[in-house]
C-alpha positions in Angstrom: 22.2 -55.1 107.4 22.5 -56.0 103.5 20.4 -53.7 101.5 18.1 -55.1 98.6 19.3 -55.3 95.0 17.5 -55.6 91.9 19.6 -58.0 90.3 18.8 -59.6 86.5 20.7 -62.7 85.8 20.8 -64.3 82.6 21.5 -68.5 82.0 22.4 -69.8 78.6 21.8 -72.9 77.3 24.3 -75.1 79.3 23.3 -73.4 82.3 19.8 -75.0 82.2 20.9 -77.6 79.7 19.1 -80.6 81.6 17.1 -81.2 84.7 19.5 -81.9 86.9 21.6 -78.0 85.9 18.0 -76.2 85.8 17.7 -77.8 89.9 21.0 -76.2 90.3 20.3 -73.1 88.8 17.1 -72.7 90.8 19.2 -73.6 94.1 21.7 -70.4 93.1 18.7 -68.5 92.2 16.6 -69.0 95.7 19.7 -68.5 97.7 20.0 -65.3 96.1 16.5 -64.4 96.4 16.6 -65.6 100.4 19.6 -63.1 100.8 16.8 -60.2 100.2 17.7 -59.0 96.7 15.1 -59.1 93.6 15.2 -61.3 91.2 14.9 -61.9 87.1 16.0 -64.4 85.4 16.1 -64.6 81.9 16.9 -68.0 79.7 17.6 -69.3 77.2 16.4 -73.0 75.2 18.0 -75.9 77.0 21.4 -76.8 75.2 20.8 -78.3 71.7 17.0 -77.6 71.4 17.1 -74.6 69.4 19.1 -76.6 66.6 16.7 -79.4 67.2 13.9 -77.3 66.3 15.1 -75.7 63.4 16.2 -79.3 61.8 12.6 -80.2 62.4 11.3 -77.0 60.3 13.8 -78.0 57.8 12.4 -81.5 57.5 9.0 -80.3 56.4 9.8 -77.0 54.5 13.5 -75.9 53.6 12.5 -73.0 52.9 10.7 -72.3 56.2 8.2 -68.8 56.3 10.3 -66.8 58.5 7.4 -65.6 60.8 6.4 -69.4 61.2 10.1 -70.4 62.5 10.0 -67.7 65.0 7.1 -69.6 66.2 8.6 -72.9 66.8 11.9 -71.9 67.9 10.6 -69.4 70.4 9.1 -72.5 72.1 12.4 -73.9 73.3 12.2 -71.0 75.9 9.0 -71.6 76.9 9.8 -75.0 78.3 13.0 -73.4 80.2 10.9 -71.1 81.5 8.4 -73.7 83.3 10.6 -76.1 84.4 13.1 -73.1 86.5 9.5 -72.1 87.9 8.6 -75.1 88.6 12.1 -76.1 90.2 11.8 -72.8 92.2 8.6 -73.3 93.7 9.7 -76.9 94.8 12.4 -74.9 96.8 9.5 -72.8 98.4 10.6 -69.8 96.4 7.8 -68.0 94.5 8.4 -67.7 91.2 6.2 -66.6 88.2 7.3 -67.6 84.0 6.3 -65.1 81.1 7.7 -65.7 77.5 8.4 -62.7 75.6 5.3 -61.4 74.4 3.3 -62.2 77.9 5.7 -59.3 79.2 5.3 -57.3 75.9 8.9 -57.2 75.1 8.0 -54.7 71.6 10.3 -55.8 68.6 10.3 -54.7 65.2 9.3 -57.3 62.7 12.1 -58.4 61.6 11.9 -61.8 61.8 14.9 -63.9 63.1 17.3 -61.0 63.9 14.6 -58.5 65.5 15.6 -55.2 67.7 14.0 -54.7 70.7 11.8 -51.1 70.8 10.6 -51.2 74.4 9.3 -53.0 77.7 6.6 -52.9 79.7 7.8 -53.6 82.9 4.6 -52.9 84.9 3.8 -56.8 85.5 7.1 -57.9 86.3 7.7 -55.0 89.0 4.1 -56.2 90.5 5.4 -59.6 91.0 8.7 -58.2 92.2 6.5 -56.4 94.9 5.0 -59.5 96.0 8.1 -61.5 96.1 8.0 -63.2 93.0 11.0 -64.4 91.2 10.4 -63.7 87.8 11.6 -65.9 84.9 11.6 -64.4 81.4 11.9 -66.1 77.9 15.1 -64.5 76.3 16.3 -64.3 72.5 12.3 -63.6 71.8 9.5 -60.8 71.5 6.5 -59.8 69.7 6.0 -56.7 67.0 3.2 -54.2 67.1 1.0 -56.9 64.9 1.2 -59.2 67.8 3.2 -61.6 65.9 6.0 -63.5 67.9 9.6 -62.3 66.7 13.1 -63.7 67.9 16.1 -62.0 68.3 18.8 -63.6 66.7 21.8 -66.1 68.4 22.6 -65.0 71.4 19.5 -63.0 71.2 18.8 -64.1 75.6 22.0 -61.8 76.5 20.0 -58.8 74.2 16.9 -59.7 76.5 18.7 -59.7 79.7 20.8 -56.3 79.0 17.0 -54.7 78.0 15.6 -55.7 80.7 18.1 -54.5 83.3 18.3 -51.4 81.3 14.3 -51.0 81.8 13.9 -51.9 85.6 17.2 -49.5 86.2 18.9 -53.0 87.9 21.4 -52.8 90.3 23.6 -55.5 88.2 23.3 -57.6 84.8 24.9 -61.1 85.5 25.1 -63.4 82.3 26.1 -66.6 83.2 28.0 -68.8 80.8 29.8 -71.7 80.8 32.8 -69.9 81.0 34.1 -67.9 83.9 34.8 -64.4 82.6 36.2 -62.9 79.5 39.8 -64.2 78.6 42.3 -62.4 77.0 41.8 -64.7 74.3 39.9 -68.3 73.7 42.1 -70.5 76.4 41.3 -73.7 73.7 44.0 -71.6 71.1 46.1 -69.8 74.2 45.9 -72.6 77.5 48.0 -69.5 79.1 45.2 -67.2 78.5 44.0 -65.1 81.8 40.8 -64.0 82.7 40.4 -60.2 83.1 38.6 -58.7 86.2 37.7 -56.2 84.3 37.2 -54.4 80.8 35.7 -51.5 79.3 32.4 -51.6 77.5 34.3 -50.3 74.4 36.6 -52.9 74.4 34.1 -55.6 75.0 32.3 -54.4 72.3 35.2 -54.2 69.6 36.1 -58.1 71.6 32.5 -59.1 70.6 32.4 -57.5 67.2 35.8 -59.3 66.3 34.5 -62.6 67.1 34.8 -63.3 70.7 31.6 -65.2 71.5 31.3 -64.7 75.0 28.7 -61.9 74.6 26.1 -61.3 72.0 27.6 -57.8 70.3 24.1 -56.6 70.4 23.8 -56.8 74.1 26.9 -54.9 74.8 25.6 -52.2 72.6 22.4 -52.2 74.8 24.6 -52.4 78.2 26.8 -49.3 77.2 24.1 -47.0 75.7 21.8 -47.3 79.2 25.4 -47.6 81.4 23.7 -51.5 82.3 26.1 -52.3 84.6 27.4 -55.8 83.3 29.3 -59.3 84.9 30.1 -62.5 83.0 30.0 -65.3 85.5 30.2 -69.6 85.7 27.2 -71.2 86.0 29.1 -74.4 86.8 31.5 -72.4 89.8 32.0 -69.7 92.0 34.2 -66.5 91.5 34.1 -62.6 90.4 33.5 -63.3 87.0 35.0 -60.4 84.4 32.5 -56.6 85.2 32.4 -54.3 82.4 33.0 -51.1 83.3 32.0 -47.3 81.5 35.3 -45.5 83.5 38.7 -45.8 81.7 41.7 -44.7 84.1 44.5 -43.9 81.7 46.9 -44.9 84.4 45.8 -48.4 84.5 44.7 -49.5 81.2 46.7 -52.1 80.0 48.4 -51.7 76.4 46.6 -54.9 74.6 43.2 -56.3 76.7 42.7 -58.7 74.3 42.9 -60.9 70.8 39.8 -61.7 69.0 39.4 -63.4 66.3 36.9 -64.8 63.6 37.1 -67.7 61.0 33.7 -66.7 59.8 35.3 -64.6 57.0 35.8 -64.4 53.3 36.8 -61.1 50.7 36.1 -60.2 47.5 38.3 -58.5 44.9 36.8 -56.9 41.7 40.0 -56.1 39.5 40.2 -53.2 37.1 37.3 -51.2 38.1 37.3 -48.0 36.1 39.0 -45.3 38.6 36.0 -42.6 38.7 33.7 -41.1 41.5 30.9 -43.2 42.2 32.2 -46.6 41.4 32.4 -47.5 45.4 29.2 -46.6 46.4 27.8 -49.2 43.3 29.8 -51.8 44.1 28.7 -51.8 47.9 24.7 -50.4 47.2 24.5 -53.7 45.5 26.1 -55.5 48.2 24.1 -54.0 51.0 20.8 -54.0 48.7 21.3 -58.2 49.6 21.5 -57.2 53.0 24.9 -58.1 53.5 27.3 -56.8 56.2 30.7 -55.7 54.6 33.7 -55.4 57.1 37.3 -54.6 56.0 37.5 -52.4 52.4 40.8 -51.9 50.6 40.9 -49.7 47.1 44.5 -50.1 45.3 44.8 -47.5 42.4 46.9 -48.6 39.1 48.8 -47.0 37.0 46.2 -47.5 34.1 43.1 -45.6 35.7 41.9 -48.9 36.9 41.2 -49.7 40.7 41.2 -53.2 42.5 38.0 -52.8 45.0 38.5 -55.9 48.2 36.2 -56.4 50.9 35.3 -58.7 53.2 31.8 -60.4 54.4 31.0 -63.2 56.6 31.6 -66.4 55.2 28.1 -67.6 55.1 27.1 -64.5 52.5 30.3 -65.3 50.3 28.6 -66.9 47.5 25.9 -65.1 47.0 28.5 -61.6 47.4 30.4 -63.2 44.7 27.1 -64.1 42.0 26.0 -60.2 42.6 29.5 -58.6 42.2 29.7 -60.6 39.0 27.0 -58.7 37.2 27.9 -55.7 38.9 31.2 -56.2 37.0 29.8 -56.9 34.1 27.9 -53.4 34.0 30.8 -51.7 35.4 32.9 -53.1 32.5 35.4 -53.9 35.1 38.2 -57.4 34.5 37.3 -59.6 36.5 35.9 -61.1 40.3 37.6 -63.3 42.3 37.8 -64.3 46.2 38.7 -66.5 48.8 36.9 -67.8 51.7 39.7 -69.9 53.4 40.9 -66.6 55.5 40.4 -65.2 59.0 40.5 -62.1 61.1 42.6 -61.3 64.2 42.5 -58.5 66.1 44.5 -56.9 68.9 42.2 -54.6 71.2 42.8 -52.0 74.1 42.0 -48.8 75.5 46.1 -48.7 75.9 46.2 -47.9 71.9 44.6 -44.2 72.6 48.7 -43.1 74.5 50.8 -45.6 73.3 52.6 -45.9 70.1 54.0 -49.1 68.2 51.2 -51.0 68.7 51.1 -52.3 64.9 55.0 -52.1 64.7 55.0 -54.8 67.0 51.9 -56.5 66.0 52.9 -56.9 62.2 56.8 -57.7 63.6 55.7 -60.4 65.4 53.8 -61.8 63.0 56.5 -61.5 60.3 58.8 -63.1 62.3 56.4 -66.7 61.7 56.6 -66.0 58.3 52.5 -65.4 58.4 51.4 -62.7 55.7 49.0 -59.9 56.1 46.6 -59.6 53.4 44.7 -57.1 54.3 44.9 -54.3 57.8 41.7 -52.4 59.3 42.4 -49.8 62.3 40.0 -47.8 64.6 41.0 -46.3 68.1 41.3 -49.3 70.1 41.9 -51.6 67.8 43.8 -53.4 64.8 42.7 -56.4 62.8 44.2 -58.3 60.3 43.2 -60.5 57.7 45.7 -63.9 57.1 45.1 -67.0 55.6 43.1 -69.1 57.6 46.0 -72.2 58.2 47.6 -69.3 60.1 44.5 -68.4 62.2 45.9 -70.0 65.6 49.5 -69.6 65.2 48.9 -65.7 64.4 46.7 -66.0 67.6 49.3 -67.4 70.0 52.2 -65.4 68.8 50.2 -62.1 69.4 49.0 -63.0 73.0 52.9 -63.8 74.2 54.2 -60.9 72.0 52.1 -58.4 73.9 52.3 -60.2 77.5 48.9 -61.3 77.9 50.1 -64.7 79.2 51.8 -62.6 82.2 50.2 -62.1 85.6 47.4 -59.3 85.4 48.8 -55.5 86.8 46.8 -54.4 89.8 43.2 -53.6 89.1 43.1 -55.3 85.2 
């Protein structure tokens, strides 16, 4: 006899991106429930709608109050929510819809990119008792003020992870439409494979590099509670990609993957005086704006002047560049330039920790197309590299058939 599971599964926006896929979601969801497991189901806004909604703020204020656009676009959940109930109950499977702040999902107050503090799962494990399937609004919650708060793109995977995390769930399945996680994106690499299987550290450099199969924040929740974690197809059957918290030496591959990310830009501020202290006020301004800085690179001259790069996400480059230009002007430093027609890629894997020649052969093989680094970042299990952006997809594919990824997985991987 199968025993019970607790099992939270989470659909994105394709997944329940018209009637006709929210029926068939419901159909996967009641034949789950019939097999004698529990069942949450988080979502996310139909395809589209969360765009809609924001273009619609935009049209009546383009400068939209922050805590007013966590209003609207929370709604595109709400109607997800409904109609999966509603499809379920048609099925004869009890089912029961709560946005966000209906099952007090506590957030700070951070409006648009909030962090979940903690969950009250007391009404969702009393429907569980009485059969319910419950269906939760993901990517949204509500701060001590009572004020609805959203948690950024992606934010439904964050939502999903948390609750699994807080009803100690047996599995985490976040279905996508894509059918695991790929060595790399098969649109650049068609011989791409997907993995059965890969370590929450390396899914969470993958999804910190720019693989967009996971919301970074949610792996970060999965690994710190040990959420045991499965990307599957919504649109067809198979194992999907588990992430796992054991690492077996033995059978960890040399290179899992290659991320990448066109979202990128750097700044250079040339002939910064070279004296203690001058780092930390070039980047307090920076992160004063509240702008993430990635890759940093300091080049001593011979004239006690410094050349301070850094990269930030493309989207923050112009405003980087207005700050650092009165920062340079205070600093007394030459000049500020930058360029924001560049990209990252990355090689990651647990393999790095006992094998050597990793960047030998990365930085060969990309020499060998003639495609120039312009900047190298390193940590355990990973190296990236930053190259013009015209080289993006070529660097990509030569990378991914340099290391072997195109090959037929080893047992296990």
């Amino acid at each position: 006899m199968k025993n019970m599971a607790l099992i939270v599964q989470k659909y994105g926006g394709t997944s329940v991106g018209s009637p006709e896929r929210i029926l068939a979601v419901a159909e996967k969801v009641a034949r789950r429930r019939a097999s004698g497991d529990d069942m949450v189901v988080v979502v996310s806004a139909m395809s589209g709608e969360t765009d809609r909604l924001i273009s619609l703020a935009k049209s009546v204020n383009p400068q939209a109050p922050a805590r007013e656009l966590d209003v609207l676009i929370s709604t595109g959940e709400q109607v997800t929510i409904a109609l999966l109930s509603m499809a379920l109950e048609r099925r004869g499977c009890a089912a029961r819809s709560y946005t966000g702040s209906q099952v007090h999902i506590r957030t700070d107050n951070s409006h648009g990119k909030a962090r979940i503090i903690d969950i009250d799962d007391a009404r969702v494990r009393d429907d569980l008792g009485k059969g319910r399937v419950v269906v939760i609004a993901g990517f949204q919650g509500v701060d001590e003020d009572g004020n609805i708060t959203t948690l950024g793109r992606g934010g439904s995977d964050t939502t999903a992870v948390a609750m699994a995390a807080a009803l100690k769930a047996d599995e985490c399945q976040i279905y996508t439409d894509v059918d695991g996680v790929y060595t790399t994106d098969p649109r650049i690499v068609p011989n791409a494979r997907r993995l059965d299987r890969i370590t929450a550290e390396e899914m969470l450099e993958m999804a910190s590099l720019g693989a967009k199969v996971l919301q970074i924040r949610s792996v970060e929740f999965a690994g710190k509670y040990r959420v045991p974690l499965r990307v599957l197809s919504s649109f067809e059957e198979g194992p999907g990609t588990l992430i796992t918290y054991e690492e077996n030496e033995m059978e960890a591959p040399l290179i899992s993957g290659i991320a990448f990310s066109r979202d990128e830009a750097k700044v250079t501020v040339r002939g910064v005086p070279d004296k203690p202290g001058i780092a930390a006020r070039i980047l307090g301004d920076i992160g004063s704006a509240n702008i993430n800085v990635d890759m940093i690179v300091q080049n001593v001259g011979a004239d006690g002047t410094t050349d301070f790069t850094f990269t930030v996400h493309r989207g923050d480059y112009r405003q980087a560049l207005e700050i650092l230009k009165k920062t340079a002007g205070q600093l007394a430093a030459r000049e500020v330039t930058g360029d924001d027609k560049i990209a990252k890629i990355s090689v990651v894997g647990v393999g790095m920790r006992s094998h050597a020649g990793i960047a030998s052969t990365m930085f060969k093989a990309l020499a060998d197309e003639s495609i120039n680094i312009q900047m190298i970042s390193t940590s355990e299990i990973k190296i990236s590299v930053i190259v013009d952006e015209k080289y993006m997809e070529l660097g990509v594919r030569t990378l991914h058939a340099a290391f072997g990824l195109d090959k037929q997985p080893t047992a296990g991987r």
